[in-house]
ROMARTI-693827 format. One record per residue (C-alpha): y, x, z; residue in one letter. Coordinates in steps of 0.02 Angstrom, whole numbers, padded with zeros to 5 digits, always signed. Example, Ala and Ser with C-alpha at 12.3 -4.5 7.8 and 13.67 -1.06 7.14 Angstrom:
-00225+00615+00390A-00053+00684+00357S
% end
This chain:
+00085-01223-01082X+00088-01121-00908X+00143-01238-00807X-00007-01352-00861X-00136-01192-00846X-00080-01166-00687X-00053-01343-00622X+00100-01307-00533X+00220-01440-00456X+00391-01448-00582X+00497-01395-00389X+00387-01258-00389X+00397-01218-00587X+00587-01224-00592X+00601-01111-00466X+00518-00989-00543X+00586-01005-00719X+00750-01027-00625X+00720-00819-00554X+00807-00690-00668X+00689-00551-00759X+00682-00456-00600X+00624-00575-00470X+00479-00651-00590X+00406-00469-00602X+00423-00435-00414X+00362-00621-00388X+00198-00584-00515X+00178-00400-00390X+00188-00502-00231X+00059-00642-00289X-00035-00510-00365X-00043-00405-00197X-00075-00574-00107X-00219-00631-00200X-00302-00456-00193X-00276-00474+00024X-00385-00619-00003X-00523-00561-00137X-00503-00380-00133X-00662-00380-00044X-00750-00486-00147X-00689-00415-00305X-00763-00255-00251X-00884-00161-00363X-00934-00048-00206X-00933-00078+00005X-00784+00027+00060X-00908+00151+00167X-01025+00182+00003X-01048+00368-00049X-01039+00302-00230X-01039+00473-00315X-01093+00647-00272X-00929+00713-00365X-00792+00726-00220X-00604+00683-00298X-00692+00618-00450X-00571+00572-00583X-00524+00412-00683X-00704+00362-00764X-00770+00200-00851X-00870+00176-00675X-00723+00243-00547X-00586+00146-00619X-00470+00234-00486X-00572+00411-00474X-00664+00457-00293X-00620+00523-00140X-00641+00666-00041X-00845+00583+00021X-00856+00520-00163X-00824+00341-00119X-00736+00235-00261X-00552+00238-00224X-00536+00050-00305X-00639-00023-00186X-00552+00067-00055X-00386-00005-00126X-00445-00178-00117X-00531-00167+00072X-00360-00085+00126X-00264-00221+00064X-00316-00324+00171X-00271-00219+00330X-00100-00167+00236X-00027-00331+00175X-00125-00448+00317X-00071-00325+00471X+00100-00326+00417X+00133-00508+00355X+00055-00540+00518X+00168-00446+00615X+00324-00483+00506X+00293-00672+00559X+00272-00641+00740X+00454-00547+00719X+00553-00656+00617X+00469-00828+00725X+00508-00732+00884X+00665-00678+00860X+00724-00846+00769X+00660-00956+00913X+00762-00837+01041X+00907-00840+00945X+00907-01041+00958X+00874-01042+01143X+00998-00895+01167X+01135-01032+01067X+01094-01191+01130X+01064-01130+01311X+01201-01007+01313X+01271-00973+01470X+01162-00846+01560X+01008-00850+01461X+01128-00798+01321X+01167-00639+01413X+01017-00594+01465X+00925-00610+01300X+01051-00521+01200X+01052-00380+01349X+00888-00327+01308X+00921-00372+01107X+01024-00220+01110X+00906-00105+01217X+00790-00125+01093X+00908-00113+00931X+00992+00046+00997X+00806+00109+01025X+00738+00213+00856X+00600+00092+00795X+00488+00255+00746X+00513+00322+00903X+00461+00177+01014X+00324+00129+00903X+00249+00320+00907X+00262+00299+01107X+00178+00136+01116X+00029+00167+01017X+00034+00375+01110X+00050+00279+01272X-00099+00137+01261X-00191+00171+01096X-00213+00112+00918X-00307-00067+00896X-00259-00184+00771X-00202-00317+00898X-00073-00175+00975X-00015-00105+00824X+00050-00289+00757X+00106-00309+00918X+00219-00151+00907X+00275-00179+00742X+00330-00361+00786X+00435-00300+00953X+00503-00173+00854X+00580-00287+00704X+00585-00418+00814X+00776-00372+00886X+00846-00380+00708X+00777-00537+00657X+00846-00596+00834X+01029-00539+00775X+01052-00614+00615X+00973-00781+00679X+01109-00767+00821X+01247-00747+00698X+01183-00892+00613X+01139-00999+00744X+01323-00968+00826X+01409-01002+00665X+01315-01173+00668X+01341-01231+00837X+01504-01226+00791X+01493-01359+00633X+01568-01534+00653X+01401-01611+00640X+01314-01509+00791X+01450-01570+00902X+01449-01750+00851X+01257-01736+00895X+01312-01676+01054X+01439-01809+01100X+01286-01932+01045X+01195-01863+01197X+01083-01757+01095X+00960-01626+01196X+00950-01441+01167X+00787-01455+01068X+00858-01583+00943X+01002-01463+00922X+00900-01334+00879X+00786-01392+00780X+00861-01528+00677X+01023-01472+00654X+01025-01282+00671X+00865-01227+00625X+00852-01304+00430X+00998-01246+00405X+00955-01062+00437X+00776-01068+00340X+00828-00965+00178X+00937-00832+00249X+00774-00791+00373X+00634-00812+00232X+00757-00674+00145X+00765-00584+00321X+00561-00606+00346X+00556-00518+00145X+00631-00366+00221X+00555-00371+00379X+00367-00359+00311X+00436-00230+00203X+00496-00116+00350X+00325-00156+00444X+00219-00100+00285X+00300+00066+00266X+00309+00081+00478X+00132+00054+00499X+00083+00151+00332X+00186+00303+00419X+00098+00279+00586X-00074+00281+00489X-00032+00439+00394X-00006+00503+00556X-00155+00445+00637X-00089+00341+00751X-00115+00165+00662X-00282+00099+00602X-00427+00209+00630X-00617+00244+00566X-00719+00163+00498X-00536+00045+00449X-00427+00095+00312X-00276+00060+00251X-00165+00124+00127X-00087+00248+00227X-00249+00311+00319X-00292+00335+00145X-00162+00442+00094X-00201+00543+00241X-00383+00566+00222X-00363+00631+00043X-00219+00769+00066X-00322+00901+00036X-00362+00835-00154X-00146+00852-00191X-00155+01042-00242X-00282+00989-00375X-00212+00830-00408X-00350+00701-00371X-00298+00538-00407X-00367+00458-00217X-00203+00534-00154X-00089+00447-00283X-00183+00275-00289X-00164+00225-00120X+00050+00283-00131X+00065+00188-00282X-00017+00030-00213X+00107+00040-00044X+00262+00071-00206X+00245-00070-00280X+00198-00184-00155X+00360-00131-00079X+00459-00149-00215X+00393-00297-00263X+00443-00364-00117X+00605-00295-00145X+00637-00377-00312X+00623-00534-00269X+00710-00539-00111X+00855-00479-00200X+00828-00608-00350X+00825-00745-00219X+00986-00685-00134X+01052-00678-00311X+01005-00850-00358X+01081-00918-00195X+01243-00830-00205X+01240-00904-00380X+01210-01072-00321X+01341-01054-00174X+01482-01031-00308X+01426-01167-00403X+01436-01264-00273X+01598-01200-00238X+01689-01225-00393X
% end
């Protein structure tokens, strides 16, 4: 009955029935997080720069489903614009990192030599270099904009994503079938992306899960700080910030905003793990 609401393909349905208990509820948090990136604004009931209410940390009401903050704006429409600053600068930037340091690590393998060295040189500057740290200087040193901040995040998580594609990729090139390709005069870009590259798609999509993670609570922290997204932006950890003086009387605009980053991130979390699960599962299967 479901699967004919929703119109999903039977690939797609299995999958999902296939996820244990865990990884359909972080799977319903993620889509729900998603879809709210996309309509949040439209779903709405106020502009997110509307002095709603003359009550300042207003609480839970019939009209202020999430209470007011410290202006008297409505803290769910808040929410919903931040969303899509929260989840879109950080999928953003977890792409840019996991694509980045993927397509490195393939022309780091298939080039070797040299390149190799000189790639995973500066791979290990930047993992031996506390990601807080260099993200606090770059945005101290040249500002906070939304183009710079995904940049940051995506240098800084890039180096990890770089490592465990290496691993990968080096494993690989070592497989029967990459060196008959070779021996049938096969170039570099075939190599790596026809015979590596598919081969390394679910270990990264479980990388890129952890890597949007880390850049939601990294740019959250920054933003608490006030170094991420500034006025008249918001996201969920701006809005933390802006409300800490409602905590001592316990205003829900400063819990709203943590809970939404909570379970987003664990969310996330749950089904990463469920699909690691599932393919460990599947690996023995295979196995035996």
């Amino acid at each position: 009955m479901i699967k004919k609401i929703l119109n999903l393909p039977s690939g797609l349905w299995r999958f999902c029935v296939s996820l244990p208990l865990a990884g359909k509820i972080g799977l319903v948090i993620s889509l729900f997080w998603l879809s709210m990136m996309v309509l949040g604004p439209y779903l709405a009931p106020y502009g997110m720069e509307d002095l709603a209410d003359n009550d300042i940390f207003g609480s839970l009401s019939s009209q202020f489903w999430l209470g007011t903050d410290y202006l008297g704006r409505d803290m769910l429409s808040r929410i919903l614009y931040g969303a899509q600053l929260t989840i879109g600068l950080a999928l953003t930037a977890a792409i840019c990192a996991s694509v980045g340091g993927t397509l490195l690590a393939l022309l780091a393998v298939v080039a070797g030599g040299t390149v190799d060295e000189i790639i995973s040189r500066i791979n290990d500057v930047l993992l031996v270099t506390p990601s807080k740290i260099f993200a606090l200087l770059i945005v101290a040193v040249f500002g906070s904009s939304l183009p710079l901040l995904i940049i940051t995040a995506a240098i800084t998580y890039m180096p990890g994503s770089y490592r465990i594609a290496r691993s990968m990729a080096v494993s690989l090139n070592a497989m029967e079938y990459v060196i008959v390709a070779r021996l049938r005069g096969e170039g570099n870009f075939y190599i790596a992306f026809r015979e590596l590259l598919p081969n390394m798609i679910h270990p990264m999509l479980a990388d890129f899960g952890l890597r949007f993670v880390y850049i939601v609570l990294t740019l959250s922290g920054l933003s608490f700080l006030g170094l991420g997204v500034q006025p008249p932006y918001a996201d969920w950890g701006a809005l933390v910030r802006e409300n800490m003086s409602g905590l001592f009387e316990g205003a829900p605009a400063v819990i709203v905003p943590a809970v939404a980053i909570a379970t987003l991130t664990i969310g996330v979390n749950l089904l990463i793990d469920s699909l690691s699960l599932r393919k460990r599962v599947a690996a023995k299967g295979v196995q035996a």
